[in-house]
C-alpha positions as YAML, in Angstrom:
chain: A
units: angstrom
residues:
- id: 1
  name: UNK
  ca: [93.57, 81.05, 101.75]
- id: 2
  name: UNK
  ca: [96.53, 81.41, 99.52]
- id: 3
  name: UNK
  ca: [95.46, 85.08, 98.24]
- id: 4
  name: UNK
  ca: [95.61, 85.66, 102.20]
- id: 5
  name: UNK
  ca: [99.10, 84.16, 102.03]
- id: 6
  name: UNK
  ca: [100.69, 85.62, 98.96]
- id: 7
  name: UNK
  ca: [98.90, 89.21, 100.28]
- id: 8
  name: UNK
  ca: [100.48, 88.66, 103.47]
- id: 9
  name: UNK
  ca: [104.25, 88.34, 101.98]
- id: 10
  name: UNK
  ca: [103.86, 91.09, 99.48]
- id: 11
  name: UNK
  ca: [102.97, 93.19, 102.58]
- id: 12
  name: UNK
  ca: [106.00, 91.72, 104.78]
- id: 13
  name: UNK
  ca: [108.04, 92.28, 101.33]
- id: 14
  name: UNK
  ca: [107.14, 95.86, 101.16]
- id: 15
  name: UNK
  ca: [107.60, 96.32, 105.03]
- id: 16
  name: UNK
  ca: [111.35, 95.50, 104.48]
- id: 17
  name: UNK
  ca: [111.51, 98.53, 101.91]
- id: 18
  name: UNK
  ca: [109.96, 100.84, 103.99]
- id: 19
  name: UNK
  ca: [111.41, 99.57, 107.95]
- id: 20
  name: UNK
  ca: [109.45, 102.84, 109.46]
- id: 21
  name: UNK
  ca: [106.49, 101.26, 109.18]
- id: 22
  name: UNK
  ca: [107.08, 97.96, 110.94]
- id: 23
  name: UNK
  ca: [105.73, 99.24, 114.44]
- id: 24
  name: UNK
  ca: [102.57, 100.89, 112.82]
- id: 25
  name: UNK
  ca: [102.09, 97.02, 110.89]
- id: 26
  name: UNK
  ca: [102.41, 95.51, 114.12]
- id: 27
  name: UNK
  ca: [100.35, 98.27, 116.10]
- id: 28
  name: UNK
  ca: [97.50, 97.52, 113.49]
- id: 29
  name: UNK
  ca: [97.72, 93.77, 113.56]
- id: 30
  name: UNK
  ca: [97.10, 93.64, 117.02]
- id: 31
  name: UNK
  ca: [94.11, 96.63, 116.82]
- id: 32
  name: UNK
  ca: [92.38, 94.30, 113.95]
- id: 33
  name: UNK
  ca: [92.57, 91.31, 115.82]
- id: 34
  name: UNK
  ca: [89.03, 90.03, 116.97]
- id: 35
  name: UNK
  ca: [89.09, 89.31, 120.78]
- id: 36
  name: UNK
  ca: [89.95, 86.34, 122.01]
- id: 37
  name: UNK
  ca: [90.88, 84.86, 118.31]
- id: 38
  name: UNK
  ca: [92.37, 82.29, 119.49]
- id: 39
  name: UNK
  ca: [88.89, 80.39, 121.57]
- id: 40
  name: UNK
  ca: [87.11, 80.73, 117.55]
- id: 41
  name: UNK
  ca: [89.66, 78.61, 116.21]
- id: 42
  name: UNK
  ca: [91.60, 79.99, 114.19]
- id: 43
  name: UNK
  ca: [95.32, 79.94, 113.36]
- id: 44
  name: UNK
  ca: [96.45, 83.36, 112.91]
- id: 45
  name: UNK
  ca: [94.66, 86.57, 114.55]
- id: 46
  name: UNK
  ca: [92.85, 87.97, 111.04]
- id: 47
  name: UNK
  ca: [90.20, 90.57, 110.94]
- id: 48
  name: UNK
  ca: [87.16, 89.36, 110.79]
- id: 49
  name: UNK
  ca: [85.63, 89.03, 107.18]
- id: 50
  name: UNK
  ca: [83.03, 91.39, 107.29]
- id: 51
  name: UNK
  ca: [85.55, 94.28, 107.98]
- id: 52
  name: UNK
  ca: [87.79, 93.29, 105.48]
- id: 53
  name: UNK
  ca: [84.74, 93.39, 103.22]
- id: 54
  name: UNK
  ca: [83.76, 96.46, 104.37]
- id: 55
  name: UNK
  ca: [87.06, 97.59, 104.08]
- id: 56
  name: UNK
  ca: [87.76, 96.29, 100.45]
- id: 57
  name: UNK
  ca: [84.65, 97.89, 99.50]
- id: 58
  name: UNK
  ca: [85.27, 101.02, 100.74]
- id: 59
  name: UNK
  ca: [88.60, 100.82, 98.77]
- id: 60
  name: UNK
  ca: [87.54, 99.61, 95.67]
- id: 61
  name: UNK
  ca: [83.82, 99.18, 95.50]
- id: 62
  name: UNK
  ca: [84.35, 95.41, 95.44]
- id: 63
  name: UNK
  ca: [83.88, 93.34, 99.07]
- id: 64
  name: UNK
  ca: [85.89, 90.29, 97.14]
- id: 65
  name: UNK
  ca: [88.86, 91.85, 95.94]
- id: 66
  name: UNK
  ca: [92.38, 92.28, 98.26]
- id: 67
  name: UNK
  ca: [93.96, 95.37, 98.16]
- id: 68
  name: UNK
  ca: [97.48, 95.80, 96.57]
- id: 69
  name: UNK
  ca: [100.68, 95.91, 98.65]
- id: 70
  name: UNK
  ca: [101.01, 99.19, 97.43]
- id: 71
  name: UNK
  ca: [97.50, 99.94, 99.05]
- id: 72
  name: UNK
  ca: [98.41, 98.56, 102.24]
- id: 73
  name: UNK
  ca: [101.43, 100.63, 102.77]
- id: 74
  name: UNK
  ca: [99.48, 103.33, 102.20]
- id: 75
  name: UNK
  ca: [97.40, 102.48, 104.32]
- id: 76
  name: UNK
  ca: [100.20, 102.30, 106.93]
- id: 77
  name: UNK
  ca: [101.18, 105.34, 106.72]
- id: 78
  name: UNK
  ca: [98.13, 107.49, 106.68]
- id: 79
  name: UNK
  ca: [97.77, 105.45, 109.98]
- id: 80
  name: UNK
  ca: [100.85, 106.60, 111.09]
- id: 81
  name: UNK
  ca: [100.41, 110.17, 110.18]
...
C-alpha cells in the first residue's frame, strides 16, 4: 500500500511539470476504475490487480513491479496522442 502511495505522488508530482496532461490523468482514472468500486469496498477507485499485473508485465516482463513516473507519463501521452 505505500508503493501505491509514493507511485501515486510521483505521478501527481510529474503531472504538475507537464499540466497538459492533467485531463488525459483524470480521463484515465475514471476509464480504469472497476464499476461500482465503491459497493467492493474499497477506498479509492484503483484498477483492479490483475490489469495492473497484466499491465506491469506487459511493460516490464514482471507482474510485481510498478512502473516509473517517467513510465506513466508516457503512458499519458501516447494516450493522448
Amino acid at each position: 500500500m505505500i508503493a501505491t502511495v509514493s507511485f501515486a505522488a510521483r505521478i501527481l508530482f510529474s503531472l504538475v511539470k507537464k499540466p497538459h496532461l492533467i485531463p488525459t490523468a483524470m480521463r484515465q482514472a475514471v476509464s480504469l476504475a472497476p464499476q461500482r468500486w465503491w459497493a467492493s469496498g474499497s477506498h479509492l477507485p484503483v484498477p483492479r490487480s490483475d490489469y495492473m499485473a497484466f499491465r506491469n508485465v506487459t511493460l516490464s516482463g514482471n507482474p510485481d513491479e510498478l512502473p516509473t513516473a517517467h513510465d506513466a507519463i508516457v503512458y499519458l501521452e501516447w494516450c493522448r496522442s
